[in-house]
N, C-alpha and C positions, 0 to 999 in steps of 0.2 A: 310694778315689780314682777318677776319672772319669776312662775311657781316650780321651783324644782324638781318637788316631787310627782306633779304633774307630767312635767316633760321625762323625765325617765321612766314613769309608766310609758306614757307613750312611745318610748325607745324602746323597749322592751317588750312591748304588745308590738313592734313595726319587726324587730327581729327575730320572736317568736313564731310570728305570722310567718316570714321567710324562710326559716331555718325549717320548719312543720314541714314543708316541703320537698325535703330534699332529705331529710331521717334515715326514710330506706335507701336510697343508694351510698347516702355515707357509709351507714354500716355493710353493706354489700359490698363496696371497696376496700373497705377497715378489714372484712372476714378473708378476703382474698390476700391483704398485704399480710397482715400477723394471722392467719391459716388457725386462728381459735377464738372460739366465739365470747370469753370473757376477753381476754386482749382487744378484740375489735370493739365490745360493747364500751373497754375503759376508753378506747383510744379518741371511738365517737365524740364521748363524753368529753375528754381534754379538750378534741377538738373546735367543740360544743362551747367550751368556757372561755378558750381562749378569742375565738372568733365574737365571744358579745363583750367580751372585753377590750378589744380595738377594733371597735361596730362604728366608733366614730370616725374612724379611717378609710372608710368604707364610702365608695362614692355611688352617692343615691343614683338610681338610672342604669349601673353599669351590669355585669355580668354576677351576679351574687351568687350562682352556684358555682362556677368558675373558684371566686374570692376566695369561699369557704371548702373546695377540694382543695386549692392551693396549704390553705390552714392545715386541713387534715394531713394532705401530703408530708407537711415541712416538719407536725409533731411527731408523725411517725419516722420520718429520716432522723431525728435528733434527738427521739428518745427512743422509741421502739426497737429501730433496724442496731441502734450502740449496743441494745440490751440482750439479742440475738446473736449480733459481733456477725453479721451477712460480710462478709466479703464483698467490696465497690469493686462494679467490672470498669475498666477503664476503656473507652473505645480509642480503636489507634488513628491518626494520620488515614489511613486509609480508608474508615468508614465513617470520618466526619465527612468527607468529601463526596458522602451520598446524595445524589440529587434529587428532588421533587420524582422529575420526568422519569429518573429511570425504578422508583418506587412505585409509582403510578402506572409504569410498564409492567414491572414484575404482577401487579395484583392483577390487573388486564390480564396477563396470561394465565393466572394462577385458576383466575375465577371461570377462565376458560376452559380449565382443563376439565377432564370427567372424570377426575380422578376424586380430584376435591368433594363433588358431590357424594362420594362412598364416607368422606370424612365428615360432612355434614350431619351424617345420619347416626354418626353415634351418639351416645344414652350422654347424657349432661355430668353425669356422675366422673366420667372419663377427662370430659374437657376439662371440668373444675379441678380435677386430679393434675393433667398435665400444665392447666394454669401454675399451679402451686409448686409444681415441682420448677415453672422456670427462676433461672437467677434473677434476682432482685431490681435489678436497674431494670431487666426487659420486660418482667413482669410488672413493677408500675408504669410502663408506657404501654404495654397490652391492656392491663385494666384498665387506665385511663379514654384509650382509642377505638378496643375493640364492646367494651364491657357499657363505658359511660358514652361513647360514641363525643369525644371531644374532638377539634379539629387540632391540627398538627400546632401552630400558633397559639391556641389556648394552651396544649400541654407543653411546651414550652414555657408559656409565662407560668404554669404552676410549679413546675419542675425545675425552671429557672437553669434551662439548660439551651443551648441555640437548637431552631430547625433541624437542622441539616440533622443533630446528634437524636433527634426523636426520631427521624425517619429510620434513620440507623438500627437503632436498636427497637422500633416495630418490625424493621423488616427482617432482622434476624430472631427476635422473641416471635414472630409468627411461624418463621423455618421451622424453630425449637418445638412449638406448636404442634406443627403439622409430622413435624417426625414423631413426637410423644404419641400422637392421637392415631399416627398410623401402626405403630406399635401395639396398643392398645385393643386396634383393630382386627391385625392381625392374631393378638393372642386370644381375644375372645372368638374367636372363628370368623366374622364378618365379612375378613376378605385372604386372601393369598398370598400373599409376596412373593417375587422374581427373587434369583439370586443377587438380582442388583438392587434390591430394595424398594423395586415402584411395585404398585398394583397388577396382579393380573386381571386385568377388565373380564377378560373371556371368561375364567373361571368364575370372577364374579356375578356373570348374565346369568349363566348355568343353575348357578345356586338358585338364583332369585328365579327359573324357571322351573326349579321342580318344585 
């Protein structure tokens, strides 16, 4: 005879054991999506409950932090993001059609530029500010890509959204990014801006030489 209670301790000690692991980034994803620290603490928690309660669905072997941001994800889209009333950005015809290769170009130039390096170096307090402030849709595929470092494929199966539409909306929630944080930049004196909005490299050498 099969002891019950036996085997769901052991269920229980096998997804305790898992879930232990992954605490802090849930809630580090949680604080970035609901932007407050009791919302992300409840949201963990849901998320927490609802994932040992279909633990059985769960296939041993597979990706289990993957499993359970999927979980986190799907209770904050269906109860959280309702209860804020976020506005869904809708991507058009034109940037479902984003490809891999020209995503993968765009960073190749991006990470070439020396510009970026001036945005690197701002204080964290900034970037978590301009994470937050971005729209909804591109800020869970920022946190997800840039924050939890997930591949395009896995944020897709969490978000349950095709490829194409993740690259999409990382590649313009990064633009949003990089304009927020050069703002930012600029207001706290760190660098200059042109009238057309890029950096002035020169004046920035200058500075960092006297």
């Amino acid at each position: 005879m099969i002891d019950l209670r036996r085997q769901s301790d052991r269920t229980r000690a096998e997804f305790e054991s898992l879930v232990q692991q992954h605490l802090d980034t849930l809630y580090a994803a949680a604080l970035r999506l609901t932007r407050d620290g009791k919302d992300a603490e409840d949201l963990v928690q849901d998320a927490v409950l609802r994932a040992y309660r279909f633990f059985d669905k769960f296939e041993r072997g597979t990706n289990f932090r993957a499993w359970i941001f999927k979980i986190l994800t799907n209770t904050f889209i269906n109860r959280y993001r309702r209860v804020v009333k976020e506005r869904s950005l809708v991507d058009g015809p034109e940037t479902e059609a984003v490809t891999e290769q020209f995503v993968s170009r765009e960073a190749a130039e991006q990470a070439a530029d020396p510009e970026r390096h001036f945005l690197d170096q701002l204080v964290s307090d900034d970037v978590v500010k301009a994470i937050d402030a971005l729209p909804i849709d591109f800020r869970m595929v920022v946190i997800l890509a840039d924050l939890q470092e997930f591949s395009y494929k896995e944020i897709a199966d969490i978000l349950a959204i095709p490829v194409g539409t993740v690259m999409s909306r990382l590649f313009r929630g990064r633009r949003l990014l990089e304009k927020a944080l050069l703002a930012y930049a600029a207001e706290s004196g760190h660098v200059t801006t042109r009238a057309d909005g890029s950096i002035d490299l020169e004046a920035a050498r200058r500075r960092r030489a006297t």
